[in-house]
DSSP file (Angstrom, degrees, kcal/mol; ACC not computed):
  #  RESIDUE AA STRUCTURE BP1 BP2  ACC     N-H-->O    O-->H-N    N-H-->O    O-->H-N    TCO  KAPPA ALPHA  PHI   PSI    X-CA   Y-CA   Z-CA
    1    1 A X              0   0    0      0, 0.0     2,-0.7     0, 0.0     0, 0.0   0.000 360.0 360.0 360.0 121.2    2.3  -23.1    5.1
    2    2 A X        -     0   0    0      1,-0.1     0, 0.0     2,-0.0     0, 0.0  -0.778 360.0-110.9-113.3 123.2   -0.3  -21.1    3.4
    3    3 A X        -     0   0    0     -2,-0.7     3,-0.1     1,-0.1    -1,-0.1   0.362  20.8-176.8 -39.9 158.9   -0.9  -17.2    3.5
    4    4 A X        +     0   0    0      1,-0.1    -1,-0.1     3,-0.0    -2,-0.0   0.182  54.1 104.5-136.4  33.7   -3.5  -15.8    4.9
    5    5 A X        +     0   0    0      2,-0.1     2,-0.5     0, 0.0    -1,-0.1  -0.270  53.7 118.3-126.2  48.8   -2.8  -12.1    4.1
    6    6 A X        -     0   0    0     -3,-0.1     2,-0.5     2,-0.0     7,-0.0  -0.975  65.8-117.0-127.8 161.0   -5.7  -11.7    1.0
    7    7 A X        -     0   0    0     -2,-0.5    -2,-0.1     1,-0.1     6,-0.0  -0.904  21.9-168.6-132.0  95.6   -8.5   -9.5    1.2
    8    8 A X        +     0   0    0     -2,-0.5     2,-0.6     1,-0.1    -1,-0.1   0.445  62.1  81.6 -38.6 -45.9  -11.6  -11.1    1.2
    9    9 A X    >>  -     0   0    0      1,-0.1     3,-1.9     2,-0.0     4,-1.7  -0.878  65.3-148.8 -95.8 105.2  -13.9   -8.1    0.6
   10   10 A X  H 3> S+     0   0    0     -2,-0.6     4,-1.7     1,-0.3     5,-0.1   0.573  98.4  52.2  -0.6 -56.1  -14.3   -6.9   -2.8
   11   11 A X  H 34 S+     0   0    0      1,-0.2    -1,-0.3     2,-0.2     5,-0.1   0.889 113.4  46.4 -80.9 -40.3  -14.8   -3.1   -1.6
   12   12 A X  H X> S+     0   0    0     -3,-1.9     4,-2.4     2,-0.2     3,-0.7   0.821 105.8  54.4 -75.8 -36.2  -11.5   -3.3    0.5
   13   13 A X  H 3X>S+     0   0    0     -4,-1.7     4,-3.8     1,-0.3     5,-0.5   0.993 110.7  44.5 -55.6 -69.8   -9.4   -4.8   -1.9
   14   14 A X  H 3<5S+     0   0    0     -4,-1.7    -1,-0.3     2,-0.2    -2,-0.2   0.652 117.7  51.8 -52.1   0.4  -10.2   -1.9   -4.7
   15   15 A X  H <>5S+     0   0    0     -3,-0.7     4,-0.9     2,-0.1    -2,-0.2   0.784 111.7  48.6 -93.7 -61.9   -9.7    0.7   -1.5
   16   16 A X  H  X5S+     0   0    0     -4,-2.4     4,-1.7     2,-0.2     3,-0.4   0.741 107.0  47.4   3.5 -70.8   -6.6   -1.0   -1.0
   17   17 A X  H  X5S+     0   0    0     -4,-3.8     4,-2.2     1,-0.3     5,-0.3   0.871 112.6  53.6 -80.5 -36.1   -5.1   -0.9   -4.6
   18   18 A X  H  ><S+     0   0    0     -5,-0.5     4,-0.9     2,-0.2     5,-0.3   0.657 111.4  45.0 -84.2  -8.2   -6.1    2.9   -4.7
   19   19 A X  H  X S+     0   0    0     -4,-0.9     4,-2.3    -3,-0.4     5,-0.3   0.917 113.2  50.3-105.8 -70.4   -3.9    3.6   -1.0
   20   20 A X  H  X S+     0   0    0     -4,-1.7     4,-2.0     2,-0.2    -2,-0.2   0.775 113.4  42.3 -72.6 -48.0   -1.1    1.6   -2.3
   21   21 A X  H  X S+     0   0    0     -4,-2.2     4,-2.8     2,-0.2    -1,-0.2   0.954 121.9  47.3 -77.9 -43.8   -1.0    4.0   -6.4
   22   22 A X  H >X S+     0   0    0     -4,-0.9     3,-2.1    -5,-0.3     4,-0.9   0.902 116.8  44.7 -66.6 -71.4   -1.5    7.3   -3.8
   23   23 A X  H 3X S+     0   0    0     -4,-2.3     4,-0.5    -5,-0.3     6,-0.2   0.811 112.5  43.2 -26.9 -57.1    1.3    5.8   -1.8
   24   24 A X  H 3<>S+     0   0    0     -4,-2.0     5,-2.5    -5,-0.3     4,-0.4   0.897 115.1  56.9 -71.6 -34.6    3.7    4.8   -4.3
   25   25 A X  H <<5S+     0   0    0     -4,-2.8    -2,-0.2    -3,-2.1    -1,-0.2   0.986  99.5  55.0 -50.1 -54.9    2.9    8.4   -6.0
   26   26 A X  H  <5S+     0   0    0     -4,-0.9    -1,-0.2    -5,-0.2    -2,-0.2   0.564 116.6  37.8 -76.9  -8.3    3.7   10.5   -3.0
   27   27 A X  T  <5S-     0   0    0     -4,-0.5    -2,-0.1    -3,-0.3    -3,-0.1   0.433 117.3-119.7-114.6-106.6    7.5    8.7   -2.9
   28   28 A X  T   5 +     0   0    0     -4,-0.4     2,-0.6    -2,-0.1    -3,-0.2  -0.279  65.2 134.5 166.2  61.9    7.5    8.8   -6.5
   29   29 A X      < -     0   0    0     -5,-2.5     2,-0.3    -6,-0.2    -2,-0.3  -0.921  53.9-120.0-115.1 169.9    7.8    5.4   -7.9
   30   30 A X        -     0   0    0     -2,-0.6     2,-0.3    -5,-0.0    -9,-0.0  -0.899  28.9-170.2 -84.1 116.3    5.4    4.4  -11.0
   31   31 A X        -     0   0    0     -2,-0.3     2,-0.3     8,-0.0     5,-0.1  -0.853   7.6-152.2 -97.7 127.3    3.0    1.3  -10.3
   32   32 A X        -     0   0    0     -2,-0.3     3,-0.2     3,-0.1     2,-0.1  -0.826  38.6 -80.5-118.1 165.0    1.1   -0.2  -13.0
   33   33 A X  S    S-     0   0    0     -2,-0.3     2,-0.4     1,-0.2    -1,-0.0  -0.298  99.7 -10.2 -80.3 133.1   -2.2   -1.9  -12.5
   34   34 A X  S    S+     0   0    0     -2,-0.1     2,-0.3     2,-0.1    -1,-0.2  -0.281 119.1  29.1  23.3  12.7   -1.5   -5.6  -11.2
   35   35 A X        +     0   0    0     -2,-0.4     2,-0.1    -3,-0.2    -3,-0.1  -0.789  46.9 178.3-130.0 132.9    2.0   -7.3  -11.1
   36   36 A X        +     0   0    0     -2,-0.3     3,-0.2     1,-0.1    -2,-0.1  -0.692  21.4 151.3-138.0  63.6    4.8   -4.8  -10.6
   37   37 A X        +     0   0    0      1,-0.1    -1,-0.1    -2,-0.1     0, 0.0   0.455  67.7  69.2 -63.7  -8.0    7.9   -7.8  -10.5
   38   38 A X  S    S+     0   0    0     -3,-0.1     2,-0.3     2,-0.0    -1,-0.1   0.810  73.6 109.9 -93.6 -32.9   10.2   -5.1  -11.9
   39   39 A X  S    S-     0   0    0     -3,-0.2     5,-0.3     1,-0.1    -3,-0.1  -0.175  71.6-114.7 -61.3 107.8   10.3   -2.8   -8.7
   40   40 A X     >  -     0   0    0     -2,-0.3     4,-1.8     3,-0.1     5,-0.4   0.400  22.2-117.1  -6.2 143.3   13.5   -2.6   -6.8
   41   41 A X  H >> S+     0   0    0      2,-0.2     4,-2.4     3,-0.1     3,-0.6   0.967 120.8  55.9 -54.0 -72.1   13.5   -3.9   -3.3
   42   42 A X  H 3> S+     0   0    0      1,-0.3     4,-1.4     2,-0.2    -1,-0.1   0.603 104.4  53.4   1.4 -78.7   14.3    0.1   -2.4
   43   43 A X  H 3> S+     0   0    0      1,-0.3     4,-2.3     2,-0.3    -1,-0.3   0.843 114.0  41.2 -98.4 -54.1   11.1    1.3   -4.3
   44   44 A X  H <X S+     0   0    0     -4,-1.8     4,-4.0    -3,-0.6    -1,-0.3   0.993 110.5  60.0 -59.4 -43.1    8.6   -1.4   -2.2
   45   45 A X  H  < S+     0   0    0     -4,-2.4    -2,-0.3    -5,-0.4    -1,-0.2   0.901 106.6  37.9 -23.8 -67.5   10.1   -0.6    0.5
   46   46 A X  H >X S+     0   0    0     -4,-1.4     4,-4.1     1,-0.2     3,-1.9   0.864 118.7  51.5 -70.4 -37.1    9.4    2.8    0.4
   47   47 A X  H 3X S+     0   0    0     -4,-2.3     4,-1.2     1,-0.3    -1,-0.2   0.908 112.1  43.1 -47.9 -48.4    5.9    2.2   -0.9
   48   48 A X  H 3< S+     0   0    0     -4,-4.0     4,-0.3     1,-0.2    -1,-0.3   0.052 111.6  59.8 -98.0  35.8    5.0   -0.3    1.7
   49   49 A X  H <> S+     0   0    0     -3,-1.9     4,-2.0    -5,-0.3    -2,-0.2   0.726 105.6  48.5-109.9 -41.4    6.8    2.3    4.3
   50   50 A X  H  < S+     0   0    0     -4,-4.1    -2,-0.2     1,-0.2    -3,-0.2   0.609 111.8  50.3 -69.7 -10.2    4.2    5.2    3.2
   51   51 A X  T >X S+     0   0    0     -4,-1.2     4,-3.1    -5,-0.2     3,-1.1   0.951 111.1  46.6 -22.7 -78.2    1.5    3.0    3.7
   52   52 A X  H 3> S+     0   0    0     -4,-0.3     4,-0.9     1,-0.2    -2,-0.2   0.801 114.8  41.7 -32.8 -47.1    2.7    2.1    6.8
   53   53 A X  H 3< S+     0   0    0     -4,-2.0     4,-0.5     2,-0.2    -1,-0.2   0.528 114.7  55.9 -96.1  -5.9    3.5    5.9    8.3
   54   54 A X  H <> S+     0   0    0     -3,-1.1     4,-2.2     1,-0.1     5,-0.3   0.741 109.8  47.2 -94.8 -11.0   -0.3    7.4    6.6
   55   55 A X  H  X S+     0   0    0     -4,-3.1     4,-1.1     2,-0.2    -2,-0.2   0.824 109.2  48.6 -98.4  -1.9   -2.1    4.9    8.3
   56   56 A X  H  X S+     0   0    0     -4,-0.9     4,-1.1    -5,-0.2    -1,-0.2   0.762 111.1  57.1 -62.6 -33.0   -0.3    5.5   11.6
   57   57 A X  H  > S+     0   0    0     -4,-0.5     4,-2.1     2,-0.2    -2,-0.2   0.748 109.1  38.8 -45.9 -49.2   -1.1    9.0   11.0
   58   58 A X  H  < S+     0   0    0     -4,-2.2    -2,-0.2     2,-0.2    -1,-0.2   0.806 114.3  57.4 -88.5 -26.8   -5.0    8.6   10.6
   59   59 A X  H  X S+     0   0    0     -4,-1.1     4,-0.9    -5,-0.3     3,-0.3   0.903 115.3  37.8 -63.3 -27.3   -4.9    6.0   13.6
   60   60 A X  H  < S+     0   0    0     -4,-1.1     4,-0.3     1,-0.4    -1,-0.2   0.847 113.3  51.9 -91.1 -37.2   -3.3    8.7   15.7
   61   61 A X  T  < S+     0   0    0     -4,-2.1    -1,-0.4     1,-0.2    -2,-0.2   0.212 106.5  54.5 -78.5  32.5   -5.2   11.5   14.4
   62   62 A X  T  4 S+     0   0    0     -3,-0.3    -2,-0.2     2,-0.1    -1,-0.2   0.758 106.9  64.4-104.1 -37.3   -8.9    9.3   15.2
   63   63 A X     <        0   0    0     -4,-0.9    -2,-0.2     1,-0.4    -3,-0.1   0.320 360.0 360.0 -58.0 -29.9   -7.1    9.2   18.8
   64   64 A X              0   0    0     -4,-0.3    -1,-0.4     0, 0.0    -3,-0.1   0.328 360.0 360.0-106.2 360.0   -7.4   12.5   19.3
């Protein structure tokens, strides 16, 4: 079965990578620039959970 969850556009990727270091700042794990194999399950977690909850946040505030 092969993924299908890479990012095609150049400009999105690099927007991307920069949303993912703010994200992981604002919980306060450390991310270095391209394979982070060391990070706890716990520490993505939380990363790919403040992703999750600013961009529900800007979806809700364009709603408005």
């Amino acid at each position: 079965m092969k993924s299908n969850n890479q990012i095609n556009v150049p400009e999105a990727k690099q927007a991307m990578e920069q949303f993912k270091m703010e994200a992981a700042n604002e919980v306060g794990v450390n991310l270095s620039n391209g394979y982070n194999g060391e990070l706890t399950s716990r520490e993505a977690g939380s990363v790919g959970g403040q992703m999750v909850k600013k961009m529900i946040e800007a979806y809700e505030k364009g709603m408005k």
